[in-house]
C-alpha positions in Angstrom: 195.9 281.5 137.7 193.5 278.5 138.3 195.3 275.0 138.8 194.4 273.9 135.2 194.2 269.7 136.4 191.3 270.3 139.2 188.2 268.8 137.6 185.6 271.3 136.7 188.1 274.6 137.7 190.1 273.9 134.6 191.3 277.2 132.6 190.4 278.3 129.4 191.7 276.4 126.6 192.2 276.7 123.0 193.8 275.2 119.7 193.1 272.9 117.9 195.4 270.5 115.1 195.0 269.1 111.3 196.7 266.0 113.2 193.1 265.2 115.5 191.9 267.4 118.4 195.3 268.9 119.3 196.6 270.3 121.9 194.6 272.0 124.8 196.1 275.7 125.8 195.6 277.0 128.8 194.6 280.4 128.5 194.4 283.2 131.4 190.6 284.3 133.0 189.3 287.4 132.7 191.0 289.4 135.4 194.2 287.8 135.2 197.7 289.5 134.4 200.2 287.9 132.6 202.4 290.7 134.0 201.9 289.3 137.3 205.4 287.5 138.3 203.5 284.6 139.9 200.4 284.5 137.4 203.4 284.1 135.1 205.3 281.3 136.3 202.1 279.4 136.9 200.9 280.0 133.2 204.1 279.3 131.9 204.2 275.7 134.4 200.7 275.3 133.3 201.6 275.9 128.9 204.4 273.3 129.6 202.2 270.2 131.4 199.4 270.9 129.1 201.7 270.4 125.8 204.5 267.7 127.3 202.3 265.2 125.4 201.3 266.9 122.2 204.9 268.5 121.8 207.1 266.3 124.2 209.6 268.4 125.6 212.3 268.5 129.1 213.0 272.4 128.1 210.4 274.8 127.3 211.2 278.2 126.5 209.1 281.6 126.2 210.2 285.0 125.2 208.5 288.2 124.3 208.8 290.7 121.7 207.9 294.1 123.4 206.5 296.7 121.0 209.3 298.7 121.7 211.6 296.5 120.4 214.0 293.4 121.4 213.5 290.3 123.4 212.6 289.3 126.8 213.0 285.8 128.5 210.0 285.5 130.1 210.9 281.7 131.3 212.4 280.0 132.9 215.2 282.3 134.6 217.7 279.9 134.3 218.2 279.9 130.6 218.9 283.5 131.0 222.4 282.2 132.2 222.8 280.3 128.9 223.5 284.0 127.1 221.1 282.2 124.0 220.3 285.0 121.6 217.1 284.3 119.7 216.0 286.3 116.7 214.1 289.1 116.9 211.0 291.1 114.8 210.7 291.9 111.8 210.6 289.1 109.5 211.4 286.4 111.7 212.3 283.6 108.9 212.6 279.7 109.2 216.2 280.3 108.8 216.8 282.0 111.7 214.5 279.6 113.8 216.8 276.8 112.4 220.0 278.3 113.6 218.5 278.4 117.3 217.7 275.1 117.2 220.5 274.2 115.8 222.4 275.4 118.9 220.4 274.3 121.4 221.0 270.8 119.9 223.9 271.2 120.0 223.6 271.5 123.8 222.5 268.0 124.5 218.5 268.7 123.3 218.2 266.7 119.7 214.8 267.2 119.2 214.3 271.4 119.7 211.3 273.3 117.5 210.8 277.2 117.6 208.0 278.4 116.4 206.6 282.5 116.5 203.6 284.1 118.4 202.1 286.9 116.1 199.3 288.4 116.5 197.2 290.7 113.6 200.5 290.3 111.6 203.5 291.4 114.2 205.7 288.8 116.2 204.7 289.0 120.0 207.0 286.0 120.9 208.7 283.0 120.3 208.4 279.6 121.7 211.1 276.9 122.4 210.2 273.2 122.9 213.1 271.2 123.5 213.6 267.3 123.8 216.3 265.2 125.1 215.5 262.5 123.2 216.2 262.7 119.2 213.3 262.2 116.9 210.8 263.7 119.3 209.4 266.2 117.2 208.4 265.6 113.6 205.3 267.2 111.8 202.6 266.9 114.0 204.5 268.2 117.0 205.4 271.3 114.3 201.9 271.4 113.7 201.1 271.1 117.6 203.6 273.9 118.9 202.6 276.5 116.3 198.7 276.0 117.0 199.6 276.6 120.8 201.6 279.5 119.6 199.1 280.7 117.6 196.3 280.4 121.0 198.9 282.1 123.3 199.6 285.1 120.8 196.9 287.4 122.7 198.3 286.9 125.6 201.7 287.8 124.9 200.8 290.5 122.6 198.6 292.3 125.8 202.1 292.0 127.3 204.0 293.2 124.7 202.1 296.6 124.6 202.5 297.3 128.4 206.1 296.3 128.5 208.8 298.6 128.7 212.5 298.9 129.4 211.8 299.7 133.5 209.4 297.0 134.1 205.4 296.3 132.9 202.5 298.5 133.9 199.8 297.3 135.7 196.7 295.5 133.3 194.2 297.6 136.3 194.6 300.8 137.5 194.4 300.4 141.5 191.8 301.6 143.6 194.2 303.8 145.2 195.8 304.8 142.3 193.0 306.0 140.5 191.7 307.7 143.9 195.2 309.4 144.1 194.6 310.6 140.3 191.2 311.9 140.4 192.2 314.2 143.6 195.4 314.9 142.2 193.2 316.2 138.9 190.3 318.0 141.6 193.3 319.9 143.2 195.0 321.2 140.2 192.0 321.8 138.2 191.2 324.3 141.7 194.4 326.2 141.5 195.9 326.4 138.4 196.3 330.6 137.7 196.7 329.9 133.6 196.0 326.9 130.9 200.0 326.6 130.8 199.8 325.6 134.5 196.9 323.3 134.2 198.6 321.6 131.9 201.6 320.7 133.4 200.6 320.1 136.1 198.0 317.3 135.3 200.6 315.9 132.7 202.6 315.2 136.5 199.6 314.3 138.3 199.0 311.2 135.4 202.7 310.7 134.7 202.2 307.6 137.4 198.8 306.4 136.6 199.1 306.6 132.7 202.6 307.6 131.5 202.8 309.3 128.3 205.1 311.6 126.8 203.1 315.1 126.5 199.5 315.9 127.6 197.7 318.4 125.8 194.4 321.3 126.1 192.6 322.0 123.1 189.3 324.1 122.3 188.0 324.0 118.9 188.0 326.9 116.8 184.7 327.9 114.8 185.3 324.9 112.5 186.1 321.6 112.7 189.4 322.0 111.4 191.0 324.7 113.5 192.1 324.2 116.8 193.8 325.9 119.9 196.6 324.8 121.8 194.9 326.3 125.3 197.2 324.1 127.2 200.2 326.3 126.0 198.2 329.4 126.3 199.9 331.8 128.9 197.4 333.7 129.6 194.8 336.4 128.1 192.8 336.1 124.9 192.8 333.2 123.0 193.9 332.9 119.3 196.7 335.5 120.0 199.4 332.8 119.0 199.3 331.7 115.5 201.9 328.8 116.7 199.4 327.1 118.6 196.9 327.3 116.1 196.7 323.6 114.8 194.1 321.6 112.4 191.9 319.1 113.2 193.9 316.4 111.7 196.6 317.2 114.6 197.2 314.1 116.6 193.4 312.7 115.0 192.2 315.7 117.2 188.8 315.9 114.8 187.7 312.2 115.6 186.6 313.5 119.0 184.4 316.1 118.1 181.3 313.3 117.5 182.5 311.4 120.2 181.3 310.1 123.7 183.7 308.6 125.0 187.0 308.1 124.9 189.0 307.6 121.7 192.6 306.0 120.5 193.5 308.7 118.1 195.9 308.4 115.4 198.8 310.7 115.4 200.8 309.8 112.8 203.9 308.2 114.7 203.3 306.3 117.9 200.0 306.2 119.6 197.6 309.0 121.2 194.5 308.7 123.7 192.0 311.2 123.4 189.1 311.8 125.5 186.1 315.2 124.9 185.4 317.4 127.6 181.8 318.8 127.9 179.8 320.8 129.8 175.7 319.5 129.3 176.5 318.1 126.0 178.6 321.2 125.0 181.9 320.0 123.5 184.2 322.7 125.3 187.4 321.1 124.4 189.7 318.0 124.0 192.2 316.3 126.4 195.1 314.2 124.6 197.8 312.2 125.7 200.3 311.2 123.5 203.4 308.6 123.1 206.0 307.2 120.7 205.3 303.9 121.5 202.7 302.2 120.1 199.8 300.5 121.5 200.3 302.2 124.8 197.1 303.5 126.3 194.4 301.2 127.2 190.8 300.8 127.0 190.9 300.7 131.0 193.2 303.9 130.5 191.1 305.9 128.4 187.9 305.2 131.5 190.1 307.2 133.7 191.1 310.0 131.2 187.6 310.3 130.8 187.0 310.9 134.6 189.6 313.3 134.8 188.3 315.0 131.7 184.9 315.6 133.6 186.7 317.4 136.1 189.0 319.8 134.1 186.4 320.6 132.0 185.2 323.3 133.5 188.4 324.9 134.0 188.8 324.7 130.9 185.9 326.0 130.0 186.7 328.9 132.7 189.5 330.1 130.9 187.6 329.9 127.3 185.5 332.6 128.9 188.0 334.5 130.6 189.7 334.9 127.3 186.4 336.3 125.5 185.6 338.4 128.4 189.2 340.0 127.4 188.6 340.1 124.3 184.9 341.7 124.4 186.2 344.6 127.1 188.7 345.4 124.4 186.0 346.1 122.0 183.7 348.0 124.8 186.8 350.1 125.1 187.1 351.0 121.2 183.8 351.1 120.9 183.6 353.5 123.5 186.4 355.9 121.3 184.5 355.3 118.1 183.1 358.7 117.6 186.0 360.7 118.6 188.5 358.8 116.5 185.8 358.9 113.3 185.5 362.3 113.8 189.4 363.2 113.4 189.3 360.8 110.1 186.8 363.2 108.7 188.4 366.3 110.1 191.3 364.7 108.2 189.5 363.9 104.9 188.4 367.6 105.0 191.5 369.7 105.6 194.3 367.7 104.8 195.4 368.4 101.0 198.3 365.8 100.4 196.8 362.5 99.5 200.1 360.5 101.4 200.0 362.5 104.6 195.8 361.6 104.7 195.9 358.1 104.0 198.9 357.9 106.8 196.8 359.6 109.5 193.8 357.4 108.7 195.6 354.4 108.9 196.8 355.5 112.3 193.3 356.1 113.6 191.9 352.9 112.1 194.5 351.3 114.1 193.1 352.4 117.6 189.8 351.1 116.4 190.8 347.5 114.9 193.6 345.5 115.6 195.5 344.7 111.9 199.3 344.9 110.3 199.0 346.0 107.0 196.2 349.0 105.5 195.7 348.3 101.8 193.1 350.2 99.1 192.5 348.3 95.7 191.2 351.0 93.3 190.0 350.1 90.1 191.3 352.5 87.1 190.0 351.4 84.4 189.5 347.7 83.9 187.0 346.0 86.1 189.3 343.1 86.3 192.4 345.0 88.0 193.1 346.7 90.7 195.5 349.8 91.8 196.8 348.6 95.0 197.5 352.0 96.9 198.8 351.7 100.5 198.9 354.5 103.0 201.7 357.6 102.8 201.9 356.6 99.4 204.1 359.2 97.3 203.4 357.8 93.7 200.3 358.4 91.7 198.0 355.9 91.0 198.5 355.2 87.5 201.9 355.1 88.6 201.5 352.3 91.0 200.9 348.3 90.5 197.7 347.0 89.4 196.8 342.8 90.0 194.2 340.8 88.8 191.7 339.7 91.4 190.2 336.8 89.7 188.2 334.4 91.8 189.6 336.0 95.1 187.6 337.2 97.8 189.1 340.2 97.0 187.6 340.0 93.6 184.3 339.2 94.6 184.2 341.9 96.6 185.3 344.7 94.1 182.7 343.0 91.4 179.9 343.6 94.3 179.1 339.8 95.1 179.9 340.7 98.5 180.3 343.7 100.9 182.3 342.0 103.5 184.7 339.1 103.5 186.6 337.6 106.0 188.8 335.5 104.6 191.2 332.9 107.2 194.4 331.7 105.6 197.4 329.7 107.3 199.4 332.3 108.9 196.8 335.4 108.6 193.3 336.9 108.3 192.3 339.2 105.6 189.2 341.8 106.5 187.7 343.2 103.1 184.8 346.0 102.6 183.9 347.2 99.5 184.8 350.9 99.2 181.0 352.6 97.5 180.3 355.9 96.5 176.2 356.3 94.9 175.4 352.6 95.4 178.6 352.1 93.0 182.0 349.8 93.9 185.0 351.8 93.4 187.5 349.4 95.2 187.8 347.7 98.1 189.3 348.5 101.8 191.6 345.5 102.7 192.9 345.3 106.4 195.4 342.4 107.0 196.6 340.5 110.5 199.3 338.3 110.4 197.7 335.8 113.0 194.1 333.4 112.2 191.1 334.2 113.7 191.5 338.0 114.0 188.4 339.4 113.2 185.0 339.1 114.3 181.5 341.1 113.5 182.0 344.0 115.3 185.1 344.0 113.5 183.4 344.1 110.7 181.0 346.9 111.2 183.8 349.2 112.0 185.4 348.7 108.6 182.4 349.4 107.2 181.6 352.7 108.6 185.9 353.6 107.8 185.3 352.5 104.3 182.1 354.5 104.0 183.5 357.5 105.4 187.0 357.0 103.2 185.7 356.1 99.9 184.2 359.8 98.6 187.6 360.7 99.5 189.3 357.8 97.2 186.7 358.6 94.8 188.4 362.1 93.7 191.6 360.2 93.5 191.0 358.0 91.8 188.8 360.4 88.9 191.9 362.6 89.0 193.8 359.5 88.2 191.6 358.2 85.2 189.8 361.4 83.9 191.1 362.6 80.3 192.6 365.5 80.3 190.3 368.7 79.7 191.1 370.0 76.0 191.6 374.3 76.3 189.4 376.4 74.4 191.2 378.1 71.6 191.3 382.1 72.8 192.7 380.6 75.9 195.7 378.9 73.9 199.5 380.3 74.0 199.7 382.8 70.8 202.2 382.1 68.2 205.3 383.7 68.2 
């Protein structure tokens, strides 16, 4: 800091009273950090001489208010030896103000005023001016102190954010530090083996440079409203886990999607830095750090996230595709069984005679083909609206078993022919449905059922089709069994009387 008396070198000021021009406040240049022990003191030696006359004083006394609660002494060290407790946020009232002065009055200063630093609504810090002298203060030096608490609030409320119980964190990221980040980031983005480990360890590699509480890999899903937890991925292909399927709302997660830059996210509790990461415009995925305390990243934070961002990204990226690569040489590899494993379900339809035993082994080969929990067949017997649900190794007849409305479900607007495929995503699971057709008519529906999101694709999709093709002649004459009248005798074929 700048000695504020040196003609034409003078700091900023601000302020200014109802009582005439008021008092000038030195303020700290760009660059400066009230952090700084030094800068500090000088500030602090500088607030005092530029007030003396506007709010005359012997004793002049700042705290903070840190966002993460309580009250630092920020000057002069001696008065920490005092022990004087001063009230802290929320709802600082006059009262309270009144009882400290009251004290320090007491303690040979007869003319003492307190008044609050807050800035857009919270209390950043208080400030003391006491006077030996009684009657020094009366309403314009009120007026005077709360003005200059009202220039300084800023200030103190910049500090407030960085402060925490172990000391404050730098207002600029160092030359060296930021070099020791981005390598730190190169290195670990080289040889991480999984997501899981890329995550970890570039949470450690930042821990230094921007501390936070948890760092987190995501890669949006097909919408803007479901994402993946990649950074907790172990391994393999994505969307496996249903636990670290998460919505776009998640830690504000969405608000990146249209962004360029950097973005303080809102998650809820706390505070969360977010930054894109993109390949030529692509969005590939999203890099968050988050914290329970609030107003803890800054804007100087976020242009160093987004560095590091542009060098994970294409790990990142890497692993997307690794996962999909997975995922497509497990469909080669069905597709590859396809014909054999149709072929038994036909062999199946055509020489097995109990309905329970046939339904059981094509459940069993549809499984090889398509990855799902439950088989179900809704049959309609009757009335369009309802639906027999029949599952696999059933023993019951149909009439016998429960029928449900389908309504507006996709699963009724597949039976009434609106559609012949739906894939329908719900929290939790993914429902596959073909309409089962025999002579261009809809008999039912084929409904395959995974208990994890994002299961099935379109190749998925055309293998139900060509199961529910190949079943449904077969449902067909169960379900005609099930809803045909029964065939009146002729009467020579009738038992005779006896």
């Amino acid at each position: 800091m700048r000695d504020h008396d040196r003609s034409g070198d003078a700091p900023p000021t601000g302020g200014a009273s109802p009582f005439g021009e008021g008092p000038l406040v030195p303020l700290l240049r760009p660059g400066e950090d009230p952090a700084d022990p030094v800068t500090l003191l000088t500030w602090h030696e500088a607030l005092s001489g530029a007030l003396a006359s506007d709010v005359p004083h012997q004793l002049f006394g700042l705290w903070l208010y840190p966002t993460s609660g309580g009250a630092v002494l920020l000057a002069p060290e001696a008065l920490a030896a005092d022990g004087l407790l001063v009230p802290e946020p929320p709802s600082i009232g006059r009262e309270q103000l009144a009882l400290v002065e009251e004290l320090v009055a007491g303690a040979g200063y007869r003319s003492t005023t307190c008044v609050v630093a807050a800035d857009a609504g919270s209390e950043v810090g208080l400030l003391m001016f006491a006077a030996l002298d009684a009657g020094s203060h009366g309403p314009r030096e009120r007026a005077a102190a709360q003005l200059a608490a009202d220039a300084v609030a800023p200030i103190l409320a910049q500090l407030a954010r960085r402060w925490r119980a172990e000391g404050v964190r730098p207002m600029h990221h160092s030359e060296g530090a930021v070099a020791e980040a981005l390598g730190g980031a190169g290195d670990v983005a080289a040889n991480a083996r999984t997501p899981r480990e890329l995550s970890r360890a570039l949470s450690r590699v930042l821990a230094g440079t921007i501390p936070h509480s948890e760092l987190e890999l995501l890669v949006p899903g097909t919408s803007e409203d479901r994402w993946y937890r990649i950074g907790e991925h172990p391994g393999g292909p994505l969307w496996g886990d249903p636990d670290l399927v998460v919505p776009g709302s998640h830690a504000g997660v969405a608000q990146l999607i249209a962004a360029r830059g950097p973005v303080m996210l809102s998650p809820g509790a706390g505070s969360a830095l977010g930054v894109p990461l993109t390949m030529a415009d692509r969005l590939v995925g999203a890099l968050v750090l988050t914290s329970g305390t609030e107003h803890q990243f800054s804007e100087e934070d976020g242009v160093l996230l987004m560095r590091i961002g542009q060098i994970v990204a294409p790990r990142v990226d890497a692993f997307v595709m690794a996962g999909h690569l997975q995922v497509l040489r497990g469909h080669v590899a069905a597709q590859r069984s396809l014909p054999s494993r149709m072929a038994r379900v036909l062999e199946t339809l055509a020489t097995v005679t109990d309905p329970a035993e046939a339904t059981r082994r094509i459940e069993s080969e549809a499984s090889a083909m398509l990855a799902f929990d439950e088989m179900w067949f809704a049959l309609m017997l009757g009335d369009p609206s309802r639906v027999a649900m029949l599952r696999p190794g059933e023993q019951r007849a149909l009439p016998d078993l429960p029928q449900v409305a389908t309504g507006e479900t996709p699963l009724g607007r597949v039976v009434r022919g609106e559609h012949a495929t739906i894939v329908a995503d719900q929290p939790g699971r993914t429902d596959l449905i073909v309409a089962l057709k025999v002579a261009g008519r809809v008999i039912g529906a084929m409904l395959l059922v995974s208990r994890k999101e994002g299961m099935f694709d379109g190749s998925d999709e055309e293998i139900a089709r060509g199961l529910a093709a190949a079943v449904a002649p077969y449902l067909e004459i169960l379900r005609r069994d099930a809803v045909a009248p029964p065939v009146p005798l002729p009467g020579w074929k009738r038992s005779p009387r006896r």
